[in-house]
N, C-alpha and C positions, 0 to 999 in steps of 0.2 A: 789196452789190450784185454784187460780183464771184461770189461764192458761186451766185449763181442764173444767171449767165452759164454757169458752169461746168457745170451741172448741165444748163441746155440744150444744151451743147455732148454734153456726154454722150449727150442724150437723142438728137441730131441719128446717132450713132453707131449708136444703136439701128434709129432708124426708117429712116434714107436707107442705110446701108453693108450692116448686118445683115437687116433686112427686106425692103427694095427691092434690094437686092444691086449697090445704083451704088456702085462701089468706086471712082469716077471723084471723089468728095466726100472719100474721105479723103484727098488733097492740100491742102481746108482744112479738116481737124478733127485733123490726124496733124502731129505735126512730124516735118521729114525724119530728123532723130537719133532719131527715139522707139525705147523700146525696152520689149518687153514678156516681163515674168517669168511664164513657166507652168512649171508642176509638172515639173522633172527638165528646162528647156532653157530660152535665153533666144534672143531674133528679136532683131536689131538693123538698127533703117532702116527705111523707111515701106514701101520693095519688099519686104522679106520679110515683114513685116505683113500686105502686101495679095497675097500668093499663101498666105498661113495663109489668111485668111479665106475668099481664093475658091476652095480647094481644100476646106476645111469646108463651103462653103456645095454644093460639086457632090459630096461626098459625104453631105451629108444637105438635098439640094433644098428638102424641103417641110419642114426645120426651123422651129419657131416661138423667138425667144427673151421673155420677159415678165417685162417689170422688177416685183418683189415690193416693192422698199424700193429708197430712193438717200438716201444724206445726204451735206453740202456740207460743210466746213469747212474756211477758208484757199483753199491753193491742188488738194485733196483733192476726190475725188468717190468714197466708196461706193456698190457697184450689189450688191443683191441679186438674185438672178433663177433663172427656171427654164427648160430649154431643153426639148422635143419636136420629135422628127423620126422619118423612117427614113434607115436606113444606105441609099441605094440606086445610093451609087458607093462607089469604093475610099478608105478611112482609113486612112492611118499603117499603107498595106500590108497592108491587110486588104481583101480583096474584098468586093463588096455580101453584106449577108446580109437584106437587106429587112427588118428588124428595128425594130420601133420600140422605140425609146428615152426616156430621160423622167432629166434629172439638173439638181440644184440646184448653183452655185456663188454664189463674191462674187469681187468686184475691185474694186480701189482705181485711180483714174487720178490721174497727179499732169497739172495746166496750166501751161504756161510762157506766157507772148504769145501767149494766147486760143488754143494748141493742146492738143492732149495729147500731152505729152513722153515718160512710163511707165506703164507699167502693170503691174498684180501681181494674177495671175489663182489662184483655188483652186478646184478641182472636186470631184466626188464621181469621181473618174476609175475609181477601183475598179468602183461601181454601174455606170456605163457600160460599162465592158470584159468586166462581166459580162451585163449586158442583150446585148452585142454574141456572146454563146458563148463569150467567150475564157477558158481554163481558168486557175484560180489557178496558181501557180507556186509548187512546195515550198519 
């Protein structure tokens, strides 16, 4: 049972944080210590979690994210998924380039006492930085 708990909570993350953009719900879906592994940095604390996200979310407004696969095991929730938007505020110091974009990732969250304590995020970060103009680097 715990398994489907978990996987709604996930789901909650999707629809109310990500989609709705009430960043005001991860207070109960985030534990205060959470901490979330992406590619080359880690965020520690549910305040820097939730200025990633709403700085993501005002740099690509009309972003979509669309869960593909999720499976549950233990204290574990895999998410597959694919995100679509445009660039049409500033990224990681990149000015808007009106760009649409379109990249597949997965993540793992682990649940502590009905929150999510971690998470471990992998992207296509490459395909993105390139959909965005940004030139490879020799």
């Amino acid at each position: 049972m715990a398994t489907e708990q978990n996987k709604f909570l996930a789901n909650q993350v999707w629809d109310d944080v990500w989609r709705d953009g009430d960043l005001r719900r991860m207070d109960d879906l985030f534990a205060l210590d959470f901490v979330r592994h992406d590619p080359g940095r880690e965020l520690h604390g549910l305040e820097q979690n939730r200025q990633f996200i709403a700085s993501f979310r005002k740099a690509f407004p009309d972003g979509r994210f669309t869960v593909e696969d999720q499976i549950a095991e233990g204290d574990k929730v895999a998410v597959r998924y694919r995100f679509t938007g445009a660039q049409l505020g500033d990224f990681q110091g990149m000015p808007p380039t009106g760009k649409q974009v379109s990249y597949s990732g997965m993540l793992i969250y682990r649940v502590a006492d009905g929150k999510i304590a971690e998470q471990w995020t992998e992207i296509d970060l490459l395909g993105l930085l390139r959909q965005l103009g940004v030139p490879p680097r020799s």
